[in-house]
Residue frames relative to the residue before (quaternion, step in Angstrom):
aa qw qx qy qz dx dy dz
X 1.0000 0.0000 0.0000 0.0000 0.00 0.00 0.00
X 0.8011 -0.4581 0.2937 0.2492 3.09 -1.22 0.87
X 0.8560 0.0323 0.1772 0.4846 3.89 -0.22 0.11
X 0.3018 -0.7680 0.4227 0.3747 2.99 2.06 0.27
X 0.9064 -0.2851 0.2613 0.1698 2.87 -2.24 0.35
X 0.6766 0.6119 -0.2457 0.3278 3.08 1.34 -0.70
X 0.6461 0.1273 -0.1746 0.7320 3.58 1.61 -0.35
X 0.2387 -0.7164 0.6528 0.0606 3.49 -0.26 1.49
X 0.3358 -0.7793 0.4180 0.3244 2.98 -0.81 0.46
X 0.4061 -0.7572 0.4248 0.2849 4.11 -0.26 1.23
X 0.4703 -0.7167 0.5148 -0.0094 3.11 -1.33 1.94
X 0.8233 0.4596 -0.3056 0.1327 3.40 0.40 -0.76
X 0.2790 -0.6921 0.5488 0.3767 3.91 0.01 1.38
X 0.5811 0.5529 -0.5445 0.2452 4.41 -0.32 -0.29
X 0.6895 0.3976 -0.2660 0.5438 3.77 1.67 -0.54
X 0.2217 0.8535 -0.3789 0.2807 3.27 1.24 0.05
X 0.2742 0.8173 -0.5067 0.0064 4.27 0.03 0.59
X 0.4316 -0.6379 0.5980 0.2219 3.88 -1.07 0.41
X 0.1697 0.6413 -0.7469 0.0464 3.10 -1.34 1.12
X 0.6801 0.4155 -0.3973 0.4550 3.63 -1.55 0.50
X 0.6387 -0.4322 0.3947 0.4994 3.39 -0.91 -1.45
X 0.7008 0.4368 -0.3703 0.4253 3.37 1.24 -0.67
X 0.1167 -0.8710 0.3131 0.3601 3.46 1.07 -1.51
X 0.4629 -0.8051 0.3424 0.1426 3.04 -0.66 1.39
X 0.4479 -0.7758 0.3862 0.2199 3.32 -0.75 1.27
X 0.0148 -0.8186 0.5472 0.1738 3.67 -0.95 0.25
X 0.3637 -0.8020 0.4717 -0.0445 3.01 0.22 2.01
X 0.0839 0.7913 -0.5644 0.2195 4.01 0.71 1.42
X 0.1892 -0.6330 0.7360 0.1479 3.82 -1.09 1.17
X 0.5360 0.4336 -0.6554 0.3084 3.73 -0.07 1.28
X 0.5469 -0.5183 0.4921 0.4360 3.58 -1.10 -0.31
X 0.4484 -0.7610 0.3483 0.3140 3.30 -1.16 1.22
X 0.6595 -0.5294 0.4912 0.2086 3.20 -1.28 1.73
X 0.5978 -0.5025 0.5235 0.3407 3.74 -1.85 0.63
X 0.4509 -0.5759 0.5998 0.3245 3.68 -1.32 1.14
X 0.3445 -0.6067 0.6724 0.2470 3.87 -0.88 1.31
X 0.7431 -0.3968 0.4375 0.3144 3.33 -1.91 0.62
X 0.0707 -0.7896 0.6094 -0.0109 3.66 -1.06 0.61
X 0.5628 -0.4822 0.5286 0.4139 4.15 -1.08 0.94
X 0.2965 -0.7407 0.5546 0.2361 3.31 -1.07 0.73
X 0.7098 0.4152 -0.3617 0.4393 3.84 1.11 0.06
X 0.5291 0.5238 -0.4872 0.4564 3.31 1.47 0.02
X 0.4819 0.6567 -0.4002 0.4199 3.74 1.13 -1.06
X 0.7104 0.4436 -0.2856 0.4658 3.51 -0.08 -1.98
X 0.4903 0.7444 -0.2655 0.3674 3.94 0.94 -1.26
X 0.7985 0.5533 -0.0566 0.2304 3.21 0.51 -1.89
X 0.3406 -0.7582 0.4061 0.3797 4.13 0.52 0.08
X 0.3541 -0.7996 0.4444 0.1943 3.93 0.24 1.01
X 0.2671 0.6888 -0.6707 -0.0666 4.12 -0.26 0.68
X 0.6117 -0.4835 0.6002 0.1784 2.57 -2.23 -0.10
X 0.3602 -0.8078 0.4378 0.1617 4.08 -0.03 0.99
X 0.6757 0.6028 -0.0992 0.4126 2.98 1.35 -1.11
X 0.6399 0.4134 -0.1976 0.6169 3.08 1.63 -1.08
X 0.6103 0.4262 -0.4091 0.5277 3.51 0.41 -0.32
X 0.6558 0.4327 -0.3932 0.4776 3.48 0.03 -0.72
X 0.7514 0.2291 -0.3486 0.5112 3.58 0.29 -0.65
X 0.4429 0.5547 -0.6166 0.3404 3.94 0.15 0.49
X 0.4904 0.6865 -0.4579 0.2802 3.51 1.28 -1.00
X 0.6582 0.5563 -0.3730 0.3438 3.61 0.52 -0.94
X 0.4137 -0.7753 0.4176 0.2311 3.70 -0.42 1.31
X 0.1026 -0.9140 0.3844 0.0800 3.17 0.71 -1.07
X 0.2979 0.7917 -0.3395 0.4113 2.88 1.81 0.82
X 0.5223 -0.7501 0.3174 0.2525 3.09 -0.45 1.73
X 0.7729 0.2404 -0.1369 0.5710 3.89 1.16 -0.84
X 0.1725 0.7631 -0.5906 0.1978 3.04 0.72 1.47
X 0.3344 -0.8237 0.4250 0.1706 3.28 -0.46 0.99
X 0.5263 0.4978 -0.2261 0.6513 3.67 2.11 -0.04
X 0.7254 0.3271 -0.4105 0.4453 3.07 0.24 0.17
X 0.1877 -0.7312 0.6063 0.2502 3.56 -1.82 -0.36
X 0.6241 0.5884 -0.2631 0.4417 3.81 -0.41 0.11
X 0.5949 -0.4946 0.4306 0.4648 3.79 -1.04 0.55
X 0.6806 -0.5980 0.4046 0.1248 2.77 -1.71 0.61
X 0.6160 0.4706 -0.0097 0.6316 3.01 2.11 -1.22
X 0.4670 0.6787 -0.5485 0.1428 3.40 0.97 0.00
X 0.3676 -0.8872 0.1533 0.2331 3.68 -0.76 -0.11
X 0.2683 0.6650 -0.3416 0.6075 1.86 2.59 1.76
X 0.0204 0.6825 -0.7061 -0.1876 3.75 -0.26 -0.01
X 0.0329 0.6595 -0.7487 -0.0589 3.64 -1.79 0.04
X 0.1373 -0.6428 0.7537 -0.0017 3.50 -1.04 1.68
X 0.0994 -0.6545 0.7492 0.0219 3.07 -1.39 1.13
X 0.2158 -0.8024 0.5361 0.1490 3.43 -1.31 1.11
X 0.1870 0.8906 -0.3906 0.1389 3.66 0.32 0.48
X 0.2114 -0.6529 0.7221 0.0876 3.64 -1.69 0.82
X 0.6092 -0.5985 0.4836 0.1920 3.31 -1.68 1.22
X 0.5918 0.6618 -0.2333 0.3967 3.30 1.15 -0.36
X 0.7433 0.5628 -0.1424 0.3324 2.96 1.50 -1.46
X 0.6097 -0.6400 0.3949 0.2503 3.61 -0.12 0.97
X 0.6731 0.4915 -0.1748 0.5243 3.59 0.76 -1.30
X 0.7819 0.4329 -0.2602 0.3655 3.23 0.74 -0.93
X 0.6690 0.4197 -0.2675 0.5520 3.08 1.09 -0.64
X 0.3562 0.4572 -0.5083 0.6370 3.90 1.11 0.59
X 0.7342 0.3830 -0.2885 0.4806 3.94 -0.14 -1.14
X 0.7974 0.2755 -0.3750 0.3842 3.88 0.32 -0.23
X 0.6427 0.4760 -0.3795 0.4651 3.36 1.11 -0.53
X 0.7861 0.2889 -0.3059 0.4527 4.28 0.73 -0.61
X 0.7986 0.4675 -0.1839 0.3315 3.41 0.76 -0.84
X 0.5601 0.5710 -0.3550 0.4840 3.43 1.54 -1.77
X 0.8187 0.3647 -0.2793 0.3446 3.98 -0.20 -0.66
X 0.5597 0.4687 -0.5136 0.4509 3.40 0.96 -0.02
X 0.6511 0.5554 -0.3066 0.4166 4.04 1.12 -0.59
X 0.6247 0.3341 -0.4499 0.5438 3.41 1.29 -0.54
X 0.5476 0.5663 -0.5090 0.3469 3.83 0.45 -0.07
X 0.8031 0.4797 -0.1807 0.3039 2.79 0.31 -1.26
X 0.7187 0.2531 -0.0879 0.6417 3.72 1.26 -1.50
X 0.5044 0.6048 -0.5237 0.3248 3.51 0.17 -1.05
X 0.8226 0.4201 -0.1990 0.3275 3.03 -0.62 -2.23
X 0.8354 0.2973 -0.3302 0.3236 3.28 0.52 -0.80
X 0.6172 -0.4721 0.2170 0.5909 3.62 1.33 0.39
X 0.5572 0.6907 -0.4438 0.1250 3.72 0.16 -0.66
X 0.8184 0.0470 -0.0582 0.5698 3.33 1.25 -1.07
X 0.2541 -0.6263 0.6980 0.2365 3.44 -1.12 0.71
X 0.2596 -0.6741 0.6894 0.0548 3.59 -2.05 0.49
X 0.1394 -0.7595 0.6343 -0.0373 3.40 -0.67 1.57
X 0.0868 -0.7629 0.6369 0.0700 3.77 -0.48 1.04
X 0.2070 -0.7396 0.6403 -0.0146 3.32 -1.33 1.22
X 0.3288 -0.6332 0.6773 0.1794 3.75 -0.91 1.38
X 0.2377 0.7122 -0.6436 0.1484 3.27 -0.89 1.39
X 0.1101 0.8703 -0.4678 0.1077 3.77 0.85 1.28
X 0.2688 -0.8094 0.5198 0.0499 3.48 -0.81 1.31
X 0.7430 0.4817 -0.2786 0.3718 3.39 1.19 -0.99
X 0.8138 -0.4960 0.0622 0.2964 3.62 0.81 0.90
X 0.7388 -0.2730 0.0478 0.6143 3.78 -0.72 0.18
X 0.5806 0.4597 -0.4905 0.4593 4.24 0.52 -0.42
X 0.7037 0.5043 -0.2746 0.4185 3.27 0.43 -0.95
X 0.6960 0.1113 -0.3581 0.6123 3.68 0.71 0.02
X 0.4399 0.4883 -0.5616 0.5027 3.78 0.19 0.34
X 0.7386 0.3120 -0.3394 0.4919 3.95 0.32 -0.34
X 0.8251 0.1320 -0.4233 0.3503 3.31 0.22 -0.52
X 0.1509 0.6510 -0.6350 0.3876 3.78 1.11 1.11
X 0.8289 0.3345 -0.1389 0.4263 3.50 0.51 -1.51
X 0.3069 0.7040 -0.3995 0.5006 3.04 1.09 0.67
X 0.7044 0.4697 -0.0355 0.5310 2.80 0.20 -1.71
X 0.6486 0.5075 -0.3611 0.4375 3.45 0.21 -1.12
X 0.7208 0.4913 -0.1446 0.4672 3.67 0.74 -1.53
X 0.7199 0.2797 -0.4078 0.4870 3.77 0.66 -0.30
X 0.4215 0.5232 -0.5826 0.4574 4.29 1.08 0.56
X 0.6606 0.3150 -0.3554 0.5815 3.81 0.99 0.04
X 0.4869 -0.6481 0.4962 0.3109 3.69 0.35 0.38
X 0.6947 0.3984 -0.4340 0.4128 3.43 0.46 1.15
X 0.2104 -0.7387 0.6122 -0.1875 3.28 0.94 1.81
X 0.8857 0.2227 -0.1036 0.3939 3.52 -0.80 -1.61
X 0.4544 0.3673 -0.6635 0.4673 3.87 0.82 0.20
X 0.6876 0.5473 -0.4358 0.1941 3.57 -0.05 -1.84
X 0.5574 0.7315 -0.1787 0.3495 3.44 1.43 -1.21
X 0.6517 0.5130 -0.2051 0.5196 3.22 1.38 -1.82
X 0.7353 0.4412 -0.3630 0.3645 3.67 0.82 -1.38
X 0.6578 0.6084 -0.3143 0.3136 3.45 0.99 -1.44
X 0.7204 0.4322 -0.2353 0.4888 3.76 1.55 -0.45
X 0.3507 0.7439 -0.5144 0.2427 3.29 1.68 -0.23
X 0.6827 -0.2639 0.5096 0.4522 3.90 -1.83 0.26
X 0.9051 0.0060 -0.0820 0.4172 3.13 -1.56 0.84
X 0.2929 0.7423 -0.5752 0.1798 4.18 0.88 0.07
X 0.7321 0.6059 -0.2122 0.2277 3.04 0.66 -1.91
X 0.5880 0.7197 -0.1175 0.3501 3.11 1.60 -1.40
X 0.6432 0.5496 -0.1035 0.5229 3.08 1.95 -1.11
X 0.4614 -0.7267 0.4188 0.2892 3.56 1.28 -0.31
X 0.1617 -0.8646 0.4619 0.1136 3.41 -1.16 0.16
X 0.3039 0.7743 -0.4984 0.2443 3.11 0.85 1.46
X 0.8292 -0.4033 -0.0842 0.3779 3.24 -1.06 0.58
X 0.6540 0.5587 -0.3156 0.4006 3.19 1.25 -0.97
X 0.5094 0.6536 -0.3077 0.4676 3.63 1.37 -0.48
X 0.6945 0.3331 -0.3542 0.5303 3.25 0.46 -1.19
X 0.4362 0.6001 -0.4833 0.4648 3.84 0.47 -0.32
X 0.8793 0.3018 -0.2264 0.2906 3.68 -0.03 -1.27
X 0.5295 0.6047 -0.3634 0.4711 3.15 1.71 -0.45
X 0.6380 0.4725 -0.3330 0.5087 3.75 0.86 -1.07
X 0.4373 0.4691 -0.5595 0.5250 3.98 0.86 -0.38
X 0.7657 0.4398 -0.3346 0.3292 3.41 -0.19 -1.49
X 0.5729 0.5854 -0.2975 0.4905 3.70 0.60 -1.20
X 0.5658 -0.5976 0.4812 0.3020 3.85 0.59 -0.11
X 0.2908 0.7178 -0.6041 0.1878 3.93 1.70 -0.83
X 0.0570 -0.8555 0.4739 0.2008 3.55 -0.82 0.64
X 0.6574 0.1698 -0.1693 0.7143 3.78 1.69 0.40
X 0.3211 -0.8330 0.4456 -0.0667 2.68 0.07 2.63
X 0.7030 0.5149 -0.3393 0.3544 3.32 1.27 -0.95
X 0.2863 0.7031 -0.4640 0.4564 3.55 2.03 -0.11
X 0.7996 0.3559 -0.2289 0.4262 2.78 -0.28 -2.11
X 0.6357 0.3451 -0.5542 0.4119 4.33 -0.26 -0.51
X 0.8024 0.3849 -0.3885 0.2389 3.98 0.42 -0.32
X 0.2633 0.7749 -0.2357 0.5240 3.10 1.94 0.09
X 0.9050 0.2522 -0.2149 0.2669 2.86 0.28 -1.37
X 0.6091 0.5547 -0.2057 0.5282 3.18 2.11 -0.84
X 0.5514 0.5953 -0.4275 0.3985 4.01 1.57 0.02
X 0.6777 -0.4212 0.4792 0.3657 3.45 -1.50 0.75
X 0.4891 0.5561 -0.5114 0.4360 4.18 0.23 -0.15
X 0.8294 0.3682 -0.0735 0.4137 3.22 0.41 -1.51
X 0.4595 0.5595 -0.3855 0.5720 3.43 1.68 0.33
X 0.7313 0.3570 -0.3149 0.4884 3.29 0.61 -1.17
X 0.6727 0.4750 -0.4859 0.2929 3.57 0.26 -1.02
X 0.4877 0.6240 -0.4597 0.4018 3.93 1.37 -0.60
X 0.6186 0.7175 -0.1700 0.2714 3.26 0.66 -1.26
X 0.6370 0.5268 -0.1713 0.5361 2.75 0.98 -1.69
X 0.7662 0.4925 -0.1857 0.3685 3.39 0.17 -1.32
X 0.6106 0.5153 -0.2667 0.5390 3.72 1.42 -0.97
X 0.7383 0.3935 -0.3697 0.4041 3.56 0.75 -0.91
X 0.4458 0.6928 -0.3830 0.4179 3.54 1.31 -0.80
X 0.6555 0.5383 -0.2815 0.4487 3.54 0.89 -1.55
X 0.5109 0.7296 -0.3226 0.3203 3.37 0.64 -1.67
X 0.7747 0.5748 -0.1462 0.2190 2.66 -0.22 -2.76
X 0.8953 0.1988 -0.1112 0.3827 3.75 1.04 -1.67
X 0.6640 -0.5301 0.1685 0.4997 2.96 1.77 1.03
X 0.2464 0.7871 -0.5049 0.2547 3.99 0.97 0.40
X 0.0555 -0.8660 0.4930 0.0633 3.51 -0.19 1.27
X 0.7328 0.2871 0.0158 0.6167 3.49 1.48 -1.14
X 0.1740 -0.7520 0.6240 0.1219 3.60 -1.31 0.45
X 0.4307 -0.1250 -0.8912 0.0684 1.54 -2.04 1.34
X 0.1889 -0.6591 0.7257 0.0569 3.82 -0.71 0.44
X 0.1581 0.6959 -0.6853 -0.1451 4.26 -0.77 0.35
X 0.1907 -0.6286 0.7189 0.2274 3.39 -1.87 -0.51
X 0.3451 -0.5709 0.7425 0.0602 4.04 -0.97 1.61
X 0.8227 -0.1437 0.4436 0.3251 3.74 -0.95 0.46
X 0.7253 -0.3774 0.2783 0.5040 3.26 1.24 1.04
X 0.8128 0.3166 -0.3513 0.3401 4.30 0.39 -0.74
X 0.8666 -0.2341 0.2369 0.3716 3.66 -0.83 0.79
X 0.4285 0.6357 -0.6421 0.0011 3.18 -1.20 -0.61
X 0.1014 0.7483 -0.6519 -0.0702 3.92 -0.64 0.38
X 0.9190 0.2066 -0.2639 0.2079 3.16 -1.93 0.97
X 0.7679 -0.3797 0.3556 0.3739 3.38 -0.56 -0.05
X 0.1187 0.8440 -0.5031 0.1433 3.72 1.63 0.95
X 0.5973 -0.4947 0.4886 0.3998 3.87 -1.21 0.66
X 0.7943 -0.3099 0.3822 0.3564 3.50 -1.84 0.42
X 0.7006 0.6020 -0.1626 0.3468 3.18 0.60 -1.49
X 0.5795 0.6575 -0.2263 0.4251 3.45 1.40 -0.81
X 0.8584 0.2705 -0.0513 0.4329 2.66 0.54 -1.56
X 0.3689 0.6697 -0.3879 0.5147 3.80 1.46 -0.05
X 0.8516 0.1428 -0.1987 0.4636 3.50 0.39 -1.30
X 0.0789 0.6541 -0.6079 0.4432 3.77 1.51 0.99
X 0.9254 0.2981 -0.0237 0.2327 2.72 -0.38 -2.33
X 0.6539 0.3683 -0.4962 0.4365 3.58 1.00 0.04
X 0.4784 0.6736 -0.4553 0.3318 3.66 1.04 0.03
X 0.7686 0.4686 -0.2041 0.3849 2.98 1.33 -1.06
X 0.4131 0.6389 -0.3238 0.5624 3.63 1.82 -0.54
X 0.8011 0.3783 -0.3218 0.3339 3.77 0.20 -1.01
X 0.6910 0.5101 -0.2686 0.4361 3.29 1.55 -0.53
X 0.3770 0.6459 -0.4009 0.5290 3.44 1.52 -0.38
X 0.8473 0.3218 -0.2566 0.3356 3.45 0.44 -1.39
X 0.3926 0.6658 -0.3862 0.5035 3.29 1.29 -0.42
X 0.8718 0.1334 -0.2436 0.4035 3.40 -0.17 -1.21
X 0.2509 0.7618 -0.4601 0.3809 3.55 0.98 0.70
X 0.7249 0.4327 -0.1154 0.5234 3.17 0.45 -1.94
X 0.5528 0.6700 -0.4075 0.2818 3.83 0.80 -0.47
């Protein structure tokens, strides 16, 4: 896990507060605490948001997203924040991530938005450059599978690596993918994704968002299953409204 254990990253959306325009999340594994007394004209004063909704707007839904898998319309979204580096994650993609595209993907329910959000240094954004680089060739989620494979991590990710993984990944025009990976696109798209991370207070990876609600670390099967039918029943609910 990200930043190790020591700054778990804090789960609960009920402590959750908004400041600016987007608002920043405070992501607290305690139970949410009593709302302290507040000025009633500064309150009435104040612009009212909704954490939850914002957090779920994150989900891009962008039909040629080259990070992502799953329908555009599904009426799950799942943001995963994650670094190639990061132990946990690669545990989460290699036991958990495929039982969810089995299970929800395929059949439409949930779409998966993967966010480069690497903390542990220059390998770590040099992969998910090459990441990135690999899903402009529509092999995102092989490169993804190899870079998390048993014993990948162990192997580093300098340049010549990221080279062999994209062999492996199927990358089929490698000399694409080496200019790809070293072009300003693939800066910004990092960027994009880090500040996104930033913005709602993401301290550790894996880091997810259900439809906008928490999830930190490497949580069992079970976690995220009843995440995701929570989040299906309420979709439909607020459908029928």
């Amino acid at each position: 896990m990200s930043r190790s254990s020591r700054k778990p990253l804090l789960i609960s959306a009920g402590v959750a507060v908004a400041t600016v325009a987007l608002g920043l999340v405070s992501w607290q594994a305690t139970a949410p605490q009593e709302e302290p007394r507040r000025d009633t004209a500064a309150a009435t004063a104040a612009p009212r948001t909704d954490p939850a909704a914002e957090l779920k707007a994150l989900a891009r839904r962008e039909p040629g997203d080259k990070l992502a898998v799953g329908r555009a319309d599904a009426p799950v979204v799942l943001i995963e924040y994650s670094d190639f580096k990061c132990g946990y994650c690669g545990k989460f993609a290699r036991d958990t991530e495929p039982e969810l595209v089995k299970r929800y993907v395929e059949d439409g329910t949930l779409r998966i938005e993967w966010r480069n959000f690497p903390i542990f240094g220059a390998e770590s954004e040099a992969a998910a450059k090459a990441a990135w680089a690999a899903g402009q060739q529509d092999r995102f989620t092989a490169f993804h599978a190899a870079a998390y494979a048993e014993g990948a991590k162990a192997k580093g990710f300098g340049e010549d690596r990221l080279v062999e993984l994209a062999r492996e990944a199927g990358v089929p025009d490698l000399g694409r993918f080496k200019t790809d990976l070293a072009g300003e696109q693939a800066a910004a798209a990092l960027r994009r994704d880090q500040e996104e991370g930033y913005r709602i207070g993401v301290q550790s990876t894996p880091s997810f968002l259900v439809n906008g609600r928490p999830i930190a670390g490497a949580q069992p099967l079970d976690a995220f299953t009843a995440a995701i039918a929570k989040a299906k029943a309420e979709a439909g609910a607020a459908a029928k409204q």
